[in-house]
BAPA-630718 format. One record per residue (C-alpha): residue number from 1; chain; x, y, z. Coordinates in steps of 0.02 Angstrom, whole numbers, plus 50000, padded with zeros to 5 digits. Layout:
BEGIN
+-----+--------+-------+-------+-------+
: num : chaine :     u :     v :     w :
+-----+--------+-------+-------+-------+
: NUM :      A :     X :     Y :     Z :
...
+-----+--------+-------+-------+-------+
// end
This chain:
BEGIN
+-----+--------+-------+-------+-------+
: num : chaine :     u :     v :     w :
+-----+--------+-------+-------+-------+
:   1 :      A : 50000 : 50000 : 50000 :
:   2 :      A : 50063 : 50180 : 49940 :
:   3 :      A : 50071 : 50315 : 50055 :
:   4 :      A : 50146 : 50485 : 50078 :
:   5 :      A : 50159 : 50594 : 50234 :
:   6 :      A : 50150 : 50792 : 50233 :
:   7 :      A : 50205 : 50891 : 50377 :
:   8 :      A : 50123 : 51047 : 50387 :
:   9 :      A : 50142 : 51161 : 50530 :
:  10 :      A : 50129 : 51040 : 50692 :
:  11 :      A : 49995 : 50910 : 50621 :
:  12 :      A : 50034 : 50789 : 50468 :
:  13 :      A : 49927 : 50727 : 50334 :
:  14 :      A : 49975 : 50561 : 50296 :
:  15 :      A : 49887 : 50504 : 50114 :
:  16 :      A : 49854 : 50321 : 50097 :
:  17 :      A : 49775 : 50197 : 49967 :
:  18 :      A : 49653 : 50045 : 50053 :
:  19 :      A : 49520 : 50024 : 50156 :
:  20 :      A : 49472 : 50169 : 50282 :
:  21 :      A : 49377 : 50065 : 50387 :
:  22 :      A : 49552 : 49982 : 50439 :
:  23 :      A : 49597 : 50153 : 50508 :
:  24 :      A : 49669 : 50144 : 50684 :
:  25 :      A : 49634 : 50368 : 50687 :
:  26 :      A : 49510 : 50405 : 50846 :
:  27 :      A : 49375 : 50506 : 50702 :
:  28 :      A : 49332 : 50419 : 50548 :
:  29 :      A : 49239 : 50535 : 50432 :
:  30 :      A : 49117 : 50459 : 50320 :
:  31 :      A : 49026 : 50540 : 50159 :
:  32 :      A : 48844 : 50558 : 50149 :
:  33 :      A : 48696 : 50629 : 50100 :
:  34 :      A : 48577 : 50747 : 50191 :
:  35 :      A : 48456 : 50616 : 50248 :
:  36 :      A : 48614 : 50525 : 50324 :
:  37 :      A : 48533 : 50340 : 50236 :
:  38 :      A : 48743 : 50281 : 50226 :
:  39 :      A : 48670 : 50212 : 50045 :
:  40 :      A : 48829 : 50160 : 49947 :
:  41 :      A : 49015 : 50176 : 49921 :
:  42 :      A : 49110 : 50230 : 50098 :
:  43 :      A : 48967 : 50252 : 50202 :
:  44 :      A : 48883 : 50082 : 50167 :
:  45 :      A : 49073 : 50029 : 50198 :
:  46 :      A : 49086 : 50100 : 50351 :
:  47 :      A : 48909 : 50057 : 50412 :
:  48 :      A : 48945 : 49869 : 50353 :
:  49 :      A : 49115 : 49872 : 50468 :
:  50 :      A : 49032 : 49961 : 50621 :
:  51 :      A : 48883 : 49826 : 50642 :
:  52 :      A : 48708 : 49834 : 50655 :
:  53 :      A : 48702 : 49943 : 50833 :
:  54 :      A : 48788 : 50076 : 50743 :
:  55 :      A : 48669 : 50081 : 50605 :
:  56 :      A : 48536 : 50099 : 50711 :
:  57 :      A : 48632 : 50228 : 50814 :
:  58 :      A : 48635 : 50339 : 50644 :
:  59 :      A : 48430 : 50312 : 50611 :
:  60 :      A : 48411 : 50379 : 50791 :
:  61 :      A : 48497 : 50551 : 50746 :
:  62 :      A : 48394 : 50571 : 50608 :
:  63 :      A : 48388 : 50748 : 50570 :
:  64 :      A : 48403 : 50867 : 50394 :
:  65 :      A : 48568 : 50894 : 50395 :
:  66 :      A : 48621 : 51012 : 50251 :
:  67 :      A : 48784 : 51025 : 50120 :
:  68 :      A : 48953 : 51047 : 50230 :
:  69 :      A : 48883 : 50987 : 50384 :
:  70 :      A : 48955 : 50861 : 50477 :
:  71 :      A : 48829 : 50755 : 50609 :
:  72 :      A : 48930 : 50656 : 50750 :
:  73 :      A : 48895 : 50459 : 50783 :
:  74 :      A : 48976 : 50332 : 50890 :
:  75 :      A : 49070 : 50219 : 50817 :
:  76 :      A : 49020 : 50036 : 50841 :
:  77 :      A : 49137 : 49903 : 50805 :
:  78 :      A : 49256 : 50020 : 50716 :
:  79 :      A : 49419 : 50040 : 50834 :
:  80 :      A : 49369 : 50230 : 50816 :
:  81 :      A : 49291 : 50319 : 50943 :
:  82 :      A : 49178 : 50416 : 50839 :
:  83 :      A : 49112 : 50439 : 50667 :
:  84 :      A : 49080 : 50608 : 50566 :
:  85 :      A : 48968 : 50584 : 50441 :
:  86 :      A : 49016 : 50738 : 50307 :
:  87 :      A : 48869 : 50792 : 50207 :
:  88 :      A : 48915 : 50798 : 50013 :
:  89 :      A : 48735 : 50770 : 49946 :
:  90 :      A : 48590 : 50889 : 49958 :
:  91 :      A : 48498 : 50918 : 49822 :
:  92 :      A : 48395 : 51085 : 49916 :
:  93 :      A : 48524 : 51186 : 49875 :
:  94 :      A : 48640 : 51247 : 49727 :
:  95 :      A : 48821 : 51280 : 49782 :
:  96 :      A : 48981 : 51236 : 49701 :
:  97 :      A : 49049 : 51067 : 49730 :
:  98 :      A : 49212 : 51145 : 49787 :
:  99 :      A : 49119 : 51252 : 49905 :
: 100 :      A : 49024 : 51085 : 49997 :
: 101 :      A : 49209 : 50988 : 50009 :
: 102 :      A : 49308 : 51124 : 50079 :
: 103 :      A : 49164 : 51178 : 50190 :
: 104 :      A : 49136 : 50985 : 50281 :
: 105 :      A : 49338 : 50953 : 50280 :
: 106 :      A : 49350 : 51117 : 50392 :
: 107 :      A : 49206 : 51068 : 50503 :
: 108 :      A : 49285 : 50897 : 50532 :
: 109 :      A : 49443 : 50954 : 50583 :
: 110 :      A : 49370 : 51105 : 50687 :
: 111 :      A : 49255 : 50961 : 50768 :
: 112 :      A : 49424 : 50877 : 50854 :
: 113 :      A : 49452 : 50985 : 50984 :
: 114 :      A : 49265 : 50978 : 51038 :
: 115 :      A : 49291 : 50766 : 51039 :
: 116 :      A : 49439 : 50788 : 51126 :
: 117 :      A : 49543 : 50692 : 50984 :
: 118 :      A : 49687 : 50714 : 50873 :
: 119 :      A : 49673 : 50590 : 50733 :
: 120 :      A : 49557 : 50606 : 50590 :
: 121 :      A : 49525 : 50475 : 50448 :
: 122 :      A : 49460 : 50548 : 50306 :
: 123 :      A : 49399 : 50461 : 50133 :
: 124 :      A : 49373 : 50556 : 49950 :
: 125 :      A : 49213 : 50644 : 50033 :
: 126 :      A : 49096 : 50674 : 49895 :
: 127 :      A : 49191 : 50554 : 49771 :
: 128 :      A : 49072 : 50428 : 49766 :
: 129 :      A : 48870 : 50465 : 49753 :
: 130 :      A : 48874 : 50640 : 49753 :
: 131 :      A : 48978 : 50618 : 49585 :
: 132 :      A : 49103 : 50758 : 49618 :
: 133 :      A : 49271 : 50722 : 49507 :
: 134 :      A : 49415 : 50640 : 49623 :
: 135 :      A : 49541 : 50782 : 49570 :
: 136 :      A : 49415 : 50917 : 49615 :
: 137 :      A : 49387 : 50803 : 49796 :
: 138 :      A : 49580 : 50775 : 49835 :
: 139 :      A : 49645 : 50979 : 49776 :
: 140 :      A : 49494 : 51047 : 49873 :
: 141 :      A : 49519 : 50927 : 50025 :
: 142 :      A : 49728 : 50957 : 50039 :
: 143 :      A : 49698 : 51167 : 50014 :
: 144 :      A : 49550 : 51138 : 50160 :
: 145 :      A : 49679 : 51039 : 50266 :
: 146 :      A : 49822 : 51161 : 50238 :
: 147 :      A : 49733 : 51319 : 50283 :
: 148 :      A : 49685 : 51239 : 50474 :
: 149 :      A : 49833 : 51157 : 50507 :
: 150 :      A : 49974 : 51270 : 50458 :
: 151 :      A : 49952 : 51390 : 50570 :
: 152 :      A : 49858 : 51260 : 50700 :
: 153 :      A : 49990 : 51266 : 50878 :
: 154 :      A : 49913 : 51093 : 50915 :
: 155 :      A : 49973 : 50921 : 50842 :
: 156 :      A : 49845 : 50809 : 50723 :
: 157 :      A : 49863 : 50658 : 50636 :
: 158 :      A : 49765 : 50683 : 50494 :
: 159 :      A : 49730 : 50524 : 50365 :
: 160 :      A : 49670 : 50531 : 50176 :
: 161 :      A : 49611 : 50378 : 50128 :
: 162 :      A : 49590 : 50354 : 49936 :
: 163 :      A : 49530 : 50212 : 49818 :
: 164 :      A : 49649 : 50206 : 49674 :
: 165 :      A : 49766 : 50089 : 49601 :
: 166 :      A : 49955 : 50058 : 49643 :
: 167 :      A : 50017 : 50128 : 49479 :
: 168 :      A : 49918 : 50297 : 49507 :
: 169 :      A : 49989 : 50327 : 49686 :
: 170 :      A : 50132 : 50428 : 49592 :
: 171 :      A : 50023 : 50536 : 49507 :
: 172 :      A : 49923 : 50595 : 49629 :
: 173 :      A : 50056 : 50639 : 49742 :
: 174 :      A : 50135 : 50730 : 49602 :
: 175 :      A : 49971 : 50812 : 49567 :
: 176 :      A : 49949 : 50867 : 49778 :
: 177 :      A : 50122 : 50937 : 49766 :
: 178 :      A : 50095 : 51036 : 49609 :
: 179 :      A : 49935 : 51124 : 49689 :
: 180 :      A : 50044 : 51188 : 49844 :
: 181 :      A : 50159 : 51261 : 49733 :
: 182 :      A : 50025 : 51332 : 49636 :
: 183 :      A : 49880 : 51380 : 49736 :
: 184 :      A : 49975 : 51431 : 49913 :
: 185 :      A : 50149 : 51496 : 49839 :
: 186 :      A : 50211 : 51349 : 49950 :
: 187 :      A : 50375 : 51224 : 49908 :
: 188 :      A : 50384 : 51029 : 49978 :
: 189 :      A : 50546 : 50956 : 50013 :
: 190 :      A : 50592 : 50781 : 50063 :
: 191 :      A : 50664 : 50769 : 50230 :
: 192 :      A : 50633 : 50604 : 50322 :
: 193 :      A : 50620 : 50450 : 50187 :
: 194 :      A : 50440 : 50482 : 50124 :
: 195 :      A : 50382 : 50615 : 50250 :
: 196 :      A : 50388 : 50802 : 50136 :
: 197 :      A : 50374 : 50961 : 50218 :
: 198 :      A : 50270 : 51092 : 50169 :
: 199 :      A : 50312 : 51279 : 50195 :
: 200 :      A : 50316 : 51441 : 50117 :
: 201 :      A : 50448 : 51440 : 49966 :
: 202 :      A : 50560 : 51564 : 50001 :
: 203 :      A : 50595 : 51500 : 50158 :
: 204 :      A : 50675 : 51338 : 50060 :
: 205 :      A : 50759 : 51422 : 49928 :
: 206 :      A : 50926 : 51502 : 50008 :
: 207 :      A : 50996 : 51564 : 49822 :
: 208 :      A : 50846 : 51697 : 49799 :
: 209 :      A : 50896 : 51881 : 49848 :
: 210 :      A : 50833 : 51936 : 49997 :
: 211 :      A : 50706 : 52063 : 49903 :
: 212 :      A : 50641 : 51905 : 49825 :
: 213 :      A : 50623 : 51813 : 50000 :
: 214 :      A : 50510 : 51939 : 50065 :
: 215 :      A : 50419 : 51947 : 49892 :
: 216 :      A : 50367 : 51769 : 49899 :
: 217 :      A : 50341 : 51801 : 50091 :
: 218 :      A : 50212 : 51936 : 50073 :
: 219 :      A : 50116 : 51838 : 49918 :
: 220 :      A : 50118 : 51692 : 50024 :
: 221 :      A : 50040 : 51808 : 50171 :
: 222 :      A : 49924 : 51877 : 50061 :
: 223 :      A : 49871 : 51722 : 50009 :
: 224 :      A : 49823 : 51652 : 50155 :
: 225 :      A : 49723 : 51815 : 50235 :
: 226 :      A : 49622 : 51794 : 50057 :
: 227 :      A : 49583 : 51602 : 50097 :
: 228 :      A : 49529 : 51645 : 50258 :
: 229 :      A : 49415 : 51753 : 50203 :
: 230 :      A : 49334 : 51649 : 50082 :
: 231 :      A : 49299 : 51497 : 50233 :
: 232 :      A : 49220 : 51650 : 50295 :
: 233 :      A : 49108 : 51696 : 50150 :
: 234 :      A : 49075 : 51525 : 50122 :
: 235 :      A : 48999 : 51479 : 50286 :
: 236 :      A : 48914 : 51621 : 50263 :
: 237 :      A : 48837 : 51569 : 50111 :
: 238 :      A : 48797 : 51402 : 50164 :
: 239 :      A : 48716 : 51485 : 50321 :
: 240 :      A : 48594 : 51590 : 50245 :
: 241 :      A : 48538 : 51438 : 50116 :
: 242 :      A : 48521 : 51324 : 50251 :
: 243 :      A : 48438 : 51445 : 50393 :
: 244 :      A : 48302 : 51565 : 50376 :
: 245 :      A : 48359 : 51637 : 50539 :
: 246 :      A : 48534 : 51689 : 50476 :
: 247 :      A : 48528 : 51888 : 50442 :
: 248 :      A : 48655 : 51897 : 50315 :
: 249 :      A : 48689 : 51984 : 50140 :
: 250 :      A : 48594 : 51924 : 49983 :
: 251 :      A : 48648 : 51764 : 49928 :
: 252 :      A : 48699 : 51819 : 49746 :
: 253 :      A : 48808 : 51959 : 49823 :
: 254 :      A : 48906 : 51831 : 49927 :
: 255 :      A : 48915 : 51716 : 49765 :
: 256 :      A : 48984 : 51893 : 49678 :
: 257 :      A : 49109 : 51947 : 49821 :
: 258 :      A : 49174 : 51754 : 49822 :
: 259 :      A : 49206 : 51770 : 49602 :
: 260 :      A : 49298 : 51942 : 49652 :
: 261 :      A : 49417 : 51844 : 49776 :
: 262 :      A : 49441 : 51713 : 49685 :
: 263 :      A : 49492 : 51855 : 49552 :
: 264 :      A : 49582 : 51939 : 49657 :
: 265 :      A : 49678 : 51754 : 49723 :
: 266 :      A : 49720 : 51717 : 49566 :
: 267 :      A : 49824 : 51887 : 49516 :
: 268 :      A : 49945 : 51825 : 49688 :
: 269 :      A : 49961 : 51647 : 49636 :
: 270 :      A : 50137 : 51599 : 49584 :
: 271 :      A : 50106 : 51570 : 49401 :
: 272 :      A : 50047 : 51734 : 49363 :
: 273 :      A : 50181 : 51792 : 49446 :
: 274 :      A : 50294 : 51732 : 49305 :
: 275 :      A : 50170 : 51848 : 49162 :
: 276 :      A : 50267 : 51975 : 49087 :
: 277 :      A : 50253 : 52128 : 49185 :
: 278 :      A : 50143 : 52259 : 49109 :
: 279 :      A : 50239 : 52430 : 49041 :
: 280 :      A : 50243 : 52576 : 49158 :
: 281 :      A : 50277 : 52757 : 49186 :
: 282 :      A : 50451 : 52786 : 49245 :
: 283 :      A : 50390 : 52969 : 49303 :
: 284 :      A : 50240 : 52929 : 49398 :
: 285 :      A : 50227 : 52905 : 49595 :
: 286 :      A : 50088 : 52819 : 49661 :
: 287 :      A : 50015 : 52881 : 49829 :
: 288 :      A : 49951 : 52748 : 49933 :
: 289 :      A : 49839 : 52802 : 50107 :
: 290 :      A : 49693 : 52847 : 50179 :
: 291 :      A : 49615 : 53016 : 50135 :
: 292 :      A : 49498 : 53089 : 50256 :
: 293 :      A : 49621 : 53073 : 50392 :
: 294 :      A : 49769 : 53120 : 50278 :
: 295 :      A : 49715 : 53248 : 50171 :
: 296 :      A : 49847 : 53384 : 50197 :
: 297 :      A : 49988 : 53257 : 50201 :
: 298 :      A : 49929 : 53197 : 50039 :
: 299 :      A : 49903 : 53388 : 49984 :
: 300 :      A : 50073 : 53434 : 50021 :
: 301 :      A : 50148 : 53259 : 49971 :
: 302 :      A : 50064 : 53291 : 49783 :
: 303 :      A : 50154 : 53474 : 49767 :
: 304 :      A : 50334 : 53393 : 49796 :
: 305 :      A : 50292 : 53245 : 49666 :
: 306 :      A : 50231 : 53364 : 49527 :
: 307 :      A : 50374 : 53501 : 49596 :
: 308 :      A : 50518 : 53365 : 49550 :
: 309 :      A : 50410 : 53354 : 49362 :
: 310 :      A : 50322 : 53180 : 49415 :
: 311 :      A : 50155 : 53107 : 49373 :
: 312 :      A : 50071 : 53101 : 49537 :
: 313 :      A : 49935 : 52934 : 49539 :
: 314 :      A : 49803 : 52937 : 49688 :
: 315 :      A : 49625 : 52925 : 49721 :
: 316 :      A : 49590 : 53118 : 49700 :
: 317 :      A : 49608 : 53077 : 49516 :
: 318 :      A : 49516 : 52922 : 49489 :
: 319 :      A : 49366 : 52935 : 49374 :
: 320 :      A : 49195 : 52851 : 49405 :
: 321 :      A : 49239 : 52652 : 49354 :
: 322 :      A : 49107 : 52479 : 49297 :
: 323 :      A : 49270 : 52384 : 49355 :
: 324 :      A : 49264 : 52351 : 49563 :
: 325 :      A : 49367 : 52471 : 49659 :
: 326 :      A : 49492 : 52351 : 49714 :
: 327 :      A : 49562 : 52306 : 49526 :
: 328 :      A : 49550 : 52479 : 49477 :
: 329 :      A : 49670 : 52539 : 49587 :
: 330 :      A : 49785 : 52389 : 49558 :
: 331 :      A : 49782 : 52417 : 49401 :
: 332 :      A : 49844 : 52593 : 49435 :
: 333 :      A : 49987 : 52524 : 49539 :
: 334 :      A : 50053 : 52424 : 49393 :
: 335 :      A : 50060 : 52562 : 49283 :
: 336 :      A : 50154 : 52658 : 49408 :
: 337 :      A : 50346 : 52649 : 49417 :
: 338 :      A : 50352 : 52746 : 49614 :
: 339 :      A : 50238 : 52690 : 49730 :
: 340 :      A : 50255 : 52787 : 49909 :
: 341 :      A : 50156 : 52719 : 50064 :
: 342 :      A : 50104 : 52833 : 50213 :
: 343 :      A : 50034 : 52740 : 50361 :
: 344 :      A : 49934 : 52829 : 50485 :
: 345 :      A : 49812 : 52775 : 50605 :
: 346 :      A : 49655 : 52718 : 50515 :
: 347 :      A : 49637 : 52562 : 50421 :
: 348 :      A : 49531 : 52645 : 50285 :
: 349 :      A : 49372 : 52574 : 50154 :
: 350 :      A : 49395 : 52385 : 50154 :
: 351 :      A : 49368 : 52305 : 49993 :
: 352 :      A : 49190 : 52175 : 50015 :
: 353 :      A : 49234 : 52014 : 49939 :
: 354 :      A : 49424 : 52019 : 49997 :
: 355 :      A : 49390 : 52089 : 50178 :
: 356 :      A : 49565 : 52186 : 50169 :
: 357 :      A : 49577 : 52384 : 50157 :
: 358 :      A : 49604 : 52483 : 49980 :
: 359 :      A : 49770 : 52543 : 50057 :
: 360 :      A : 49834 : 52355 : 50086 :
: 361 :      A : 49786 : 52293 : 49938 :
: 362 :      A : 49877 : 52451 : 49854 :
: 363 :      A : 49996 : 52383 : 49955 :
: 364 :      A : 50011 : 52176 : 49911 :
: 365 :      A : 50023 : 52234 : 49722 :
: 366 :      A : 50167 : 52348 : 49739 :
: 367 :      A : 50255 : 52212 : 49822 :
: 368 :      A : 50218 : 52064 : 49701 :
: 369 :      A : 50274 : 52172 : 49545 :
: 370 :      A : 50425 : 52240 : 49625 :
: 371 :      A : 50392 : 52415 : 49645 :
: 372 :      A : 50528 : 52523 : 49728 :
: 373 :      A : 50438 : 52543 : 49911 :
: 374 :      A : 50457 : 52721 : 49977 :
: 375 :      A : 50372 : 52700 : 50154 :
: 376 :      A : 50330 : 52817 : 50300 :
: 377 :      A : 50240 : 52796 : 50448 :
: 378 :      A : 50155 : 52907 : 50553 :
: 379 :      A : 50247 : 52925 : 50743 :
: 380 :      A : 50181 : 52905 : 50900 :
: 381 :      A : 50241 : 53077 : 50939 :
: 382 :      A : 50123 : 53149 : 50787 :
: 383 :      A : 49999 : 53304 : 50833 :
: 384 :      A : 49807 : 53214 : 50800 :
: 385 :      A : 49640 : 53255 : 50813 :
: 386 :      A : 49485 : 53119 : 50851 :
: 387 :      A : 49463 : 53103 : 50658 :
: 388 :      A : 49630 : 53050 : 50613 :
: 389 :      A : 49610 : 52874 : 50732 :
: 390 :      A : 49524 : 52731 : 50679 :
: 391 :      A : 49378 : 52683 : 50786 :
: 392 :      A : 49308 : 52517 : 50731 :
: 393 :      A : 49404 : 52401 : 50837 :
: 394 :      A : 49380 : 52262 : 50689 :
: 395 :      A : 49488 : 52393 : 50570 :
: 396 :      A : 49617 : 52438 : 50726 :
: 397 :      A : 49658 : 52264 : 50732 :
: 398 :      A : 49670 : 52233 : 50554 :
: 399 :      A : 49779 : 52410 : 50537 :
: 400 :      A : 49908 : 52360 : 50694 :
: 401 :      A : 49935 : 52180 : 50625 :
: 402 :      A : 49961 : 52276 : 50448 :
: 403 :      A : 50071 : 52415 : 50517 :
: 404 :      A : 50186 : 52294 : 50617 :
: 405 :      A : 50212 : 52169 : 50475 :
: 406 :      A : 50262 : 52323 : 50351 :
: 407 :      A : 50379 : 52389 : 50484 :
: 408 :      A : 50470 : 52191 : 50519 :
: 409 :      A : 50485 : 52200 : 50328 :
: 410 :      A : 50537 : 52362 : 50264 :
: 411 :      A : 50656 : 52513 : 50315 :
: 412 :      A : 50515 : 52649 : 50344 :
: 413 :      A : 50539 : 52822 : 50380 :
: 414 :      A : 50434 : 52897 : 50545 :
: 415 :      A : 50346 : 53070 : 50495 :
: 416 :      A : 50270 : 53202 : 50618 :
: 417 :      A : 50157 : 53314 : 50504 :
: 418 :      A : 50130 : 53375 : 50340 :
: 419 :      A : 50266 : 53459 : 50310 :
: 420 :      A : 50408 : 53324 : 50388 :
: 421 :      A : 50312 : 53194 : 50260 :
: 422 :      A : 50326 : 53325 : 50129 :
: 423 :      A : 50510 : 53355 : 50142 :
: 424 :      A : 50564 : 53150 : 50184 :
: 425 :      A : 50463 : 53124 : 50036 :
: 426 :      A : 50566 : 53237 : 49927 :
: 427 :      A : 50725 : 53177 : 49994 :
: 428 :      A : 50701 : 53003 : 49953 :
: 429 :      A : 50629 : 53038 : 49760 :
: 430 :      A : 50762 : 53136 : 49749 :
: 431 :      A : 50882 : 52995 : 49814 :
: 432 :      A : 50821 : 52906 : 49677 :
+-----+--------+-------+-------+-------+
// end
């Protein structure tokens, strides 16, 4: 029997070819549909293995379940102590198949603590009856798996059992390996025999520079805040299908902020990071920040870039767009060949489908095309008035997490006012 163990973050995922029922993991996770009948392929397995009492354990917890649930059982006469049976068939509602996997792979592994386990058999949930394409199952499982675990400070031993032959086992592992490099900017490396580590890919590849370390580093972080806010959409969406009590957006505006991130995702992934990049303006600055709070600075910072005979770019001269916001000003990042960043002490408009501020994405883009970074940060020492602080304590959050990882990762200058922006700004355009 073929297998292959990933180490990611504290946990593994160890993917094996057989029978799941054999499984010595605490949680074996079985896929079903809403009605939980265990009718064919893994779950009539399963049922078969675990004996008559645990068949009539399910029929007592008869309930609706609904697409990315999972509903817990005993286990019988399985050597697990529990079964999750993953809903992957419910024909009430229409949501992508993607969306069901993902969603019932991060419920069963956000179920452990609650079980008080920390091994986890799943099988090809959704493979089977519910007809979803094994490539789609396995890609959407191992991107599900990867975004709890990584950053997960306890240990799991998580299983992925699949039904294929001996002289596909190669493939497939080829095939998971290729989708971390492409979907999460990560690498995999071979350390112990057959067990591969998975981590972001700068932090294997010693020969790159160290601009294009902390490249890969910030489209790997951007990455993962994106994914994160998709699970979040996502339950969301499934929420408001599935209960009439969920006060939530329209359902078709979810499904349109989810195509915008996955837009948006797919501009940071590492293959389109190898596109030609797009011409530019060698004498235009883009002016990244907030504006109500920073309108003089910007005022002042826009006479020295068109006193040293530069374009200035910034929001005071964007015309009305069809395109969303957020790729609008990307675009105008691109074109740019300066961009400048002032940091004060709001977090600014955040962008709907992504969930991260105008001014970060601005931000992310400069970074992934290699824009010279001129950065300045307001000091604690700055004269302020109420207006100039961010209130929300959802955006404060968001804007100290954002302000400390720009300051780890870049030489920024400290500004007071206005006028100190104004002139560090001129020095270092003038620097060159």
């Amino acid at each position: 029997m073929g297998e292959r163990t990933y180490l990611v973050g504290n946990s593994t995922i160890e993917v094996m070819f057989g029978d799941i029922t054999t499984s010595a993991a605490e949680v074996l996770v079985s896929s079903d549909d809403f009605l939980l009948s265990m009718g064919g392929g893994v779950s009539m397995a399963i049922g078969a293995a675990a004996g008559r009492a645990f068949r009539d354990d399910v029929a007592k917890q008869y309930r609706v379940a609904r697409a990315g649930d999972v509903v817990v059982t005993g286990a019988g006469n399985l050597g697990a102590r529990y079964v999750l049976h993953a809903i992957t068939i419910d024909r009430s509602i229409e949501v992508s198949p993607g969306l069901i996997v993902r969603s019932a792979t991060r419920n069963a592994i956000e179920m452990l603590p609650r079980l008080h386990c920390r091994s986890i058999a799943f099988p090809a949930i959704g493979a089977g009856s519910a007809l979803i394409p094994m490539e789609t199952v396995v890609t959407e499982m191992v991107s599900a798996l990867f975004e709890c675990l990584l950053d997960e400070p306890a240990s799991y031993r998580v299983e992925l059992w699949l039904y294929r032959g001996a002289g596909r086992t190669q493939a497939m592992f080829e095939m998971i390996e290729q989708h971390f490099a492409d979907r999460f900017a990560v690498r995999t490396s071979t350390e112990d025999g057959q067990a591969v580590q998975v981590e972001p890919g700068a932090a294997l590849d010693s020969d790159n520079s160290g601009e294009q370390v902390q490249r890969d580093l910030e489209i790997y972080g951007i990455l993962r805040q994106l994914d994160r806010r998709r699970a979040e959409l996502e339950s969301l969406v499934l929420a408001t299908l599935t209960d009439k009590s969920v006060v939530a957006p329209d359902v078709s505006d979810l499904a349109r902020q989810l195509r915008e991130l996955e837009e948006l995702r797919a501009i940071y992934e590492p293959q389109a990071q190898m596109l030609k990049p797009v011409e530019n303006s060698a004498t235009s600055v883009f002016v990244s920040s907030t504006s109500t709070d920073l309108q003089d600075h910007r005022r002042r910072v826009r006479e020295v870039v068109e006193g040293l005979n530069l374009r200035f770019v910034g929001m005071e001269d964007f015309p009305p767009e069809a395109t969303p916001p957020a790729d609008y000003i990307r675009q105008r990042v691109v074109e740019s060949e300066n961009y400048v960043l002032i940091l004060g002490m709001r977090y600014g408009y955040i962008d709907p489908a992504s969930g991260i501020s105008m001014t970060e994405l601005e931000y992310h883009q400069a970074v992934s095309t290699d824009k010279p970074l001129r950065i300045f940060v307001m000091s604690d020492e700055a004269p302020i008035t109420v207006n100039m602080v961010e209130r929300d304590p959802h955006s404060m959050a968001k804007l100290i997490e954002f302000k400390q990882r720009v300051l780890a990762s870049h030489t920024c200058r400290m500004f007071t006012d206005a006028e100190d922006l104004a002139g560090k700004v001129q020095h270092s355009l003038n620097a060159g």
